[in-house]
N, C-alpha and C positions, 0 to 999 in steps of 0.2 A: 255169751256176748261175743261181738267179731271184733272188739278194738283190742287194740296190740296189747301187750301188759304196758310199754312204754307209757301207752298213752294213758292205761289207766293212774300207773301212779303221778304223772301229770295232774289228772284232773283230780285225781286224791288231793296231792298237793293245794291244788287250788281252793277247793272246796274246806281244807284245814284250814288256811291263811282267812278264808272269809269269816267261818267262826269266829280265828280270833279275832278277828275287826266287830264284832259282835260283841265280844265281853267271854269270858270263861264260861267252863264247863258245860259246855253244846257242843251241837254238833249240826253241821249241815250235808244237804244233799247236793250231789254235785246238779249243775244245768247246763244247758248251750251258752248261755247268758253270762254266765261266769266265765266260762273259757275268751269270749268276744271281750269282756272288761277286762279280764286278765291280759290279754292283747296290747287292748288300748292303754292300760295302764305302762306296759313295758315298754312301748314307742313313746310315752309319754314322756319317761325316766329316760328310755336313749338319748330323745330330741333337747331332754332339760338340763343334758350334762354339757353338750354345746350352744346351747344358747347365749350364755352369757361372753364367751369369747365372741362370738357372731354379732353380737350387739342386739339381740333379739327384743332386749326387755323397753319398754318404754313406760312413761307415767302417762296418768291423765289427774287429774284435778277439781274435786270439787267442792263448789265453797260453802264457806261458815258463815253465818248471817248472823249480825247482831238484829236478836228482836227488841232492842229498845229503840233504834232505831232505823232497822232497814238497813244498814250499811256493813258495807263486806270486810270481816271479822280475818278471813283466813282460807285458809285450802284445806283439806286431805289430799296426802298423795295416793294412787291407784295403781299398782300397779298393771300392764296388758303384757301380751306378751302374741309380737308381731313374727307369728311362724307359718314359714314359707312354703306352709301344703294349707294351714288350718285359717291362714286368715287371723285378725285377732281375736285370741282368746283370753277369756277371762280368768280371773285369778279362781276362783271356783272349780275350775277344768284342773291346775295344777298346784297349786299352792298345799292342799293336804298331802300331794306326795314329796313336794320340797319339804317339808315337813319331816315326813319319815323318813326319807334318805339322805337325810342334813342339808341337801343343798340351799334350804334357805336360808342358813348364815350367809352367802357369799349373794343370794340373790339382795338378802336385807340390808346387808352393805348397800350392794351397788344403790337401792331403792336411799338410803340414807345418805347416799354419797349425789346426788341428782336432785334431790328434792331439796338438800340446803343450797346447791349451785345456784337451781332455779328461781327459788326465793331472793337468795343474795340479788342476781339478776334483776327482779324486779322491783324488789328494793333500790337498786342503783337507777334504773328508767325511770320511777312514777316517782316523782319528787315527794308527792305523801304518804306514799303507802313504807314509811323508814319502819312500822310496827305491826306489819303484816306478816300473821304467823302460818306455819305449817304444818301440820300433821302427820305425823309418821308412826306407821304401824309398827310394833316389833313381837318377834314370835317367843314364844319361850325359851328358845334353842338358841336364840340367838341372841336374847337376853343376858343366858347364862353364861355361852362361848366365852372365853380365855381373852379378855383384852377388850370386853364390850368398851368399856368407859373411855379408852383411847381411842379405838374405833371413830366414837362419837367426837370425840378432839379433832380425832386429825379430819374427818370430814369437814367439822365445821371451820379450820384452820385453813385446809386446801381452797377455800373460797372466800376465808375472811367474814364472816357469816357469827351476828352474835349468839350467843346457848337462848338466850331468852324469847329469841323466834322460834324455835323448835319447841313442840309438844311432842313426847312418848305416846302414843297410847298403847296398851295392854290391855290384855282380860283377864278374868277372875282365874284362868289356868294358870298363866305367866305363877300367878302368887301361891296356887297350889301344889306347882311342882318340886318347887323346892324354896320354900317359904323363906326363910334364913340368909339360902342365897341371894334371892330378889332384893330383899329387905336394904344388904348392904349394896347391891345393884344400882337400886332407885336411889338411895343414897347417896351414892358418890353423883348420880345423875342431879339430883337436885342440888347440890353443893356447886354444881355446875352452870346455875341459875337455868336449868332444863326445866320445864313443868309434865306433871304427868295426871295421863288420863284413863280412867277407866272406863273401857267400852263395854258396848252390852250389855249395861248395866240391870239388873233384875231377868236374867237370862238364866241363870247360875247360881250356887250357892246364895250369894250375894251377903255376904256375912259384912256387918259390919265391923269387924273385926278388924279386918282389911282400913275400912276409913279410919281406924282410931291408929293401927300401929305403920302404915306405910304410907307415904309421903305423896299422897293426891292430892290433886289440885282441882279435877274436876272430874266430873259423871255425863257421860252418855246417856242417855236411856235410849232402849232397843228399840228397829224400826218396828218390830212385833208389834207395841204397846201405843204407836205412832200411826201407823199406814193402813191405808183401805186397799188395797192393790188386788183385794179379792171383792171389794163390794160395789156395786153398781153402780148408786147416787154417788156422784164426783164432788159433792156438798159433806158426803160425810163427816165425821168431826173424828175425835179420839176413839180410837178402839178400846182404849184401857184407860178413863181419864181417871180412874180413882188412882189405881195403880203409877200413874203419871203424877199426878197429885201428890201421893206420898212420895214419891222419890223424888220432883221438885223440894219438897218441904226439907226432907229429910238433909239432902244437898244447901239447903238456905241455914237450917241450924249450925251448919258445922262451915260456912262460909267457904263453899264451895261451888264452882261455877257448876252450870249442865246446860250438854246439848242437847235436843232432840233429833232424830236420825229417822229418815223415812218422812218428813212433811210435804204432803200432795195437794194440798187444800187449802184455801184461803181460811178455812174456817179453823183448820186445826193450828193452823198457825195463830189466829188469833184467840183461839184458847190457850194456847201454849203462853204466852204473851203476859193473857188474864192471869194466869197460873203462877209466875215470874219466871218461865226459863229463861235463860238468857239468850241461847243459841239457838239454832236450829238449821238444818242442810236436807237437802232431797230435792226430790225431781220438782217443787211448787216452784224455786227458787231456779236449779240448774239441774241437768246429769250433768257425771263428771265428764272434761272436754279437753281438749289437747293443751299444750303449752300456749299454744298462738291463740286463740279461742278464750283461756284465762288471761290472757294480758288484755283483753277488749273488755272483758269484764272489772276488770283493776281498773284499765281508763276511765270506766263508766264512771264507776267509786270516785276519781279522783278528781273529776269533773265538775263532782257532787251532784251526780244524778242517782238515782235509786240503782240496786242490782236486775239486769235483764234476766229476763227468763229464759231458760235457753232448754228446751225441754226434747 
């Protein structure tokens, strides 16, 4: 071979760290392809340690549909992340490496610290929207971090903003990593009149386990079991309605609310309906859309007009 030794134990390297993203005891071969991701991943981690001083991060928004009535339930917050080579990018491009290199404690903040501002905000504008809640994502890391639960105070302080407009949502890892810790986590959150939600719901273990000893409030189900986004006929209905069905059900015994995530279709929405979810959000209803963009959509609401489509 003509590559330097340098470069080989570089690509060694690389080719280890892939494995381990893999799962134990393998082994991979190095490629061109790994060294290019290996790249972009570094620039990625450079540009993500200044971002958040720079003000790089922004939200976008998209809403919760009450399906007993058509009318607008709530938001998720989104985070994007407005960088000055890449244009926006989405949370998919970075979010697994805020992940492993902790920065998404400090990004989760900010995302926690914006999304109760904005709420507050709109709650102060639309005279009826005083019980319009918002969704916020949180990672296991930063679940667990030193001081979550004030965290969450003093956000919701810094703007005057009541707990019972915020929803948690979490996944089935959140509870796996360190079970005991979460437990007294979510607890102190709910004591705080915080509601919590489980995403992704049947993605996962999916242990009910979980529903009997931590303090949920509601179920997700995944856009997997929801979306056609690969199937042709734009009439299609549920990809998974049995599967849909039992975790509706399952959700109704234990008097718990559920969204459905991914609805594209007039028709899945109206099985979802038949079905009794309560919720539902996707591209039928909106993609997520700026600040300026959801407050046109709240007017709608408050109007007492139906939610626009904003597709």
């Amino acid at each position: 071979s003509d590559d330097r030794p340098e470069d080989v134990l570089r690509n060694a390297d690389i080719a280890m760290y892939r494995a381990k993203e893999l799962g134990k005891k393998r082994y991979e071969m190095f490629t061109p392809d790994m060294l290019t991701n290996a790249v972009t991943r570094l620039e990625v981690e450079t540009d993500l340690a200044r971002a958040l001083e720079r003000e790089e991060f922004c939200l976008f928004y998209q809403p919760i549909i009450s399906l007993h009535d058509g009318s607008l339930w709530g938001f998720e917050a989104l985070v994007r992340w407005q960088h000055p080579r890449r244009g926006l990018v989405n949370p998919d491009q970075f979010i697994s490496i805020a992940e492993e290199n902790g920065a998404i404690v400090a990004i989760g903040e900010w995302i926690l610290r914006e999304a109760c501002r904005q709420l507050q905000l709109w709650r102060a504008a639309f005279a009826n929207a005083h019980d319009l809640r918002m969704n916020v994502n949180v990672s296991a890391k930063q679940l667990t971090a030193p001081g979550f639960a004030r965290t969450v105070e003093s956000a919701l302080s810094a703007c005057g903003l009541n707990p019972d407009g915020v929803n948690v949502e979490i996944t089935e890892s959140v509870l796996m990593d360190d079970a005991d810790h979460a437990q007294s986590i979510l607890a102190q959150l709910r004591q705080m009149a915080l509601h919590i939600h489980l995403d992704d719901f049947g993605t996962g273990y999916s242990s009910l386990a979980y529903l009997r000893d931590f303090p949920i409030d509601a179920l997700k189900i995944d856009r997997s079991f929801v979306s056609n986004s690969n199937v042709s006929n734009s009439n299609a209905g549920l990809t998974s309605i049995e599967i849909v069905r039992a975790i509706i059900a399952l959700a109704q015994s234990l008097s718990l609310a559920v969204t459905a995530e991914g609805i594209e279709t007039d028709e899945q929405r109206v099985q979802l309906q038949a079905l009794g979810c309560t919720h539902g959000q996707g591209y039928y209803f909106s993609r997520p859309v700026d600040a300026s963009k959801a407050s046109g959509l709240i007017a709608g609401y408050v109007n007492g007009a139906p939610v626009q489509q904003t597709r």
